[in-house]
C-alpha positions as CSV (number, residue, x, y, z in Angstrom):
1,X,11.6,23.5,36.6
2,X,14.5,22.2,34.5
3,X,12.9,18.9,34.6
4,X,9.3,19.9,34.2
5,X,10.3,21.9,31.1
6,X,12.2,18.5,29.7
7,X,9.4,16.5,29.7
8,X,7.1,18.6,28.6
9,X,9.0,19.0,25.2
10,X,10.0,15.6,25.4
11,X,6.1,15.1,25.3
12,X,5.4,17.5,22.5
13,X,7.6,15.7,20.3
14,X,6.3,12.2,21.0
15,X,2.8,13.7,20.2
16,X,3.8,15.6,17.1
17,X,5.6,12.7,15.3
18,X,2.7,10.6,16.2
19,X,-0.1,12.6,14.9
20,X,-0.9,12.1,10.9
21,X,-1.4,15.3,8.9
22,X,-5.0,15.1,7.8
23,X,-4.2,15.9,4.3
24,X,-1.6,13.4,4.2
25,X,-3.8,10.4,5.0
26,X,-6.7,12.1,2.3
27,X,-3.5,11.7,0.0
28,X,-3.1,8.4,1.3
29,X,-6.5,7.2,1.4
30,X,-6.8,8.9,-2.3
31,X,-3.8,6.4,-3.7
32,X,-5.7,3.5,-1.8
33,X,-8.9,4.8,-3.9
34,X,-6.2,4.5,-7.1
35,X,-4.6,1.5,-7.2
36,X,-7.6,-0.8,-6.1
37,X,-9.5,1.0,-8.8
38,X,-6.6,-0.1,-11.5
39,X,-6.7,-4.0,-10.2
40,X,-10.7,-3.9,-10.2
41,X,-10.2,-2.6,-14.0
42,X,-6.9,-4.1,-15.5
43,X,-5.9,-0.9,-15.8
44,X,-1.6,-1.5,-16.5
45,X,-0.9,2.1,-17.6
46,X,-2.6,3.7,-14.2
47,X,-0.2,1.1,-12.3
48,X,2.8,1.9,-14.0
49,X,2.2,5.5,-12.8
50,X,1.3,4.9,-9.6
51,X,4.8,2.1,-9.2
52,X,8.1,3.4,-8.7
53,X,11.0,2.1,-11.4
54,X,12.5,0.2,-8.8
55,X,9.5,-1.3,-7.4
56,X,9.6,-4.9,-5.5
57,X,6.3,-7.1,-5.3
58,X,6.1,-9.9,-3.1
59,X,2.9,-11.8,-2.4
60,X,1.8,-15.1,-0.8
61,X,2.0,-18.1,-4.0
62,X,4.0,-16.3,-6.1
63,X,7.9,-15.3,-6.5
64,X,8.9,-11.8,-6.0
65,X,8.1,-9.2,-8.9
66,X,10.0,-6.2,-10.3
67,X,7.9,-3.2,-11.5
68,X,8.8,-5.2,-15.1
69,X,7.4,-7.9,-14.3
70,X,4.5,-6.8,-12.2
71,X,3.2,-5.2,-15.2
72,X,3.9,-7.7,-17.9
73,X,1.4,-10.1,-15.3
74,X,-0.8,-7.5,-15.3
75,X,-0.9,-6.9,-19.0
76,X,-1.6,-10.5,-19.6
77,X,-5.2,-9.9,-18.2
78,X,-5.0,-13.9,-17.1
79,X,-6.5,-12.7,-13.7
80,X,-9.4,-10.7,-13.5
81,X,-10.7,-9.4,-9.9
82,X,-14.2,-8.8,-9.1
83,X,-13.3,-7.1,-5.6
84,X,-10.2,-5.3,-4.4
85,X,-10.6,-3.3,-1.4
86,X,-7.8,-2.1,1.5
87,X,-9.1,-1.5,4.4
88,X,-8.0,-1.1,8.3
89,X,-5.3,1.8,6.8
90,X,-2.7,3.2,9.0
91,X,-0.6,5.6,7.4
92,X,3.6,6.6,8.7
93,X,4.9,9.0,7.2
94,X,8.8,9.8,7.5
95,X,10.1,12.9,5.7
96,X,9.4,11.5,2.0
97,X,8.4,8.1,3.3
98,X,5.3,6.8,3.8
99,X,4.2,3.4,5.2
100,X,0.8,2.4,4.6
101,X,-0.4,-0.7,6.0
102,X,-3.8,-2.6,6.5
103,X,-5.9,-5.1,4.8
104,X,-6.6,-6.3,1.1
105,X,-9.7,-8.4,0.5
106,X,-9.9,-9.5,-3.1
107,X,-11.7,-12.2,-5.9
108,X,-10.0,-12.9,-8.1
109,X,-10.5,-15.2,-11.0
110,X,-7.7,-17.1,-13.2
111,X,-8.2,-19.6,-15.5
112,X,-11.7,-19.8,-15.1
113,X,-11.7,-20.9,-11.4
114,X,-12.4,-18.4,-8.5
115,X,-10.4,-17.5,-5.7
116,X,-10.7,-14.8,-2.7
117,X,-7.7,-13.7,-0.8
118,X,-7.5,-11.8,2.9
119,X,-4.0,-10.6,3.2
120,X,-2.4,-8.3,5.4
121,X,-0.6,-5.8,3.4
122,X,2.7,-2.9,3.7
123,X,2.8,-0.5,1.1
124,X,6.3,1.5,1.2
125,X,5.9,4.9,-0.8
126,X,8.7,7.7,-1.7
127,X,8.4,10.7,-2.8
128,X,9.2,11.2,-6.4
129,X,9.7,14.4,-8.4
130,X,6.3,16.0,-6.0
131,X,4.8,12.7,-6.1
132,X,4.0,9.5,-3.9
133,X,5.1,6.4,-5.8
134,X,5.3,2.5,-4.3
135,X,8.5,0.7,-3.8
136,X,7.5,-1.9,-2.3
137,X,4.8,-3.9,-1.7
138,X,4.5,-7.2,0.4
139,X,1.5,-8.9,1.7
140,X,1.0,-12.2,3.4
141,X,-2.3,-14.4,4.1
142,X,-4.4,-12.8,7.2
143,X,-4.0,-14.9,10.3
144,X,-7.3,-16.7,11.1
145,X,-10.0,-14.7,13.3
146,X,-9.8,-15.2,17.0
């Protein structure tokens, strides 16, 4: 019975630290809705919100960013994108960590020429004085359809 019992809490945790609180990936899905929103429109101030102080940027092409210089880039306005959208999102969530990962489809255009991107993305978030902010964000060019 010893062992029956075992398992069957055993199981019960497995099944609880797998399953997502609903409200949690509403929150999640909510933050997706935000920061695509503030690439789409160039919107800095939204960003700088929504970005930890100690945030870390890294995507394919360019060197790694610092909330600081993440924002100066975006403040320039030299890229403009015509679609940002996540999707594919799986959301982790360890005490007041989140990791939200899936996939970012974008157009963007720079200097007059036009480019679209399909990355893979990881989104790291904390929680911040009651609120979820980004520390880190990485993404890397999708691998080719099979």
């Amino acid at each position: 019975m010893r062992l029956v019992t075992s398992g069957c809490v055993a199981w019960l945790i497995a099944a609880a630290l797998s399953v997502q609180p609903t409200g949690l990936n509403t929150e999640f899905t909510r933050l997706e809705d935000v920061w695509n929103t503030a690439h789409r429109n160039a919107d800095a101030e939204t960003l700088a919100a929504l970005w930890a102080e100690d945030l870390e940027v890294v995507v394919p092409r360019m060197p790694p960013m610092s909330k600081a210089e993440a924002l100066a880039f975006a403040r320039t306005a030299r890229m403009r994108f015509e679609r940002y959208e996540t999707s594919q999102i799986k959301v982790r969530t360890y005490g007041d960590t989140a990791v939200v990962t899936g996939r970012l489809q974008r157009t963007r255009t720079v200097a007059q020429k036009e480019t679209t991107d399909d990355w893979r993305f990881t989104k790291v978030y904390t929680r911040q004085n009651g609120a979820w902010r980004v520390v880190s964000f990485h993404a890397s060019d999708s691998p080719p359809s099979r």
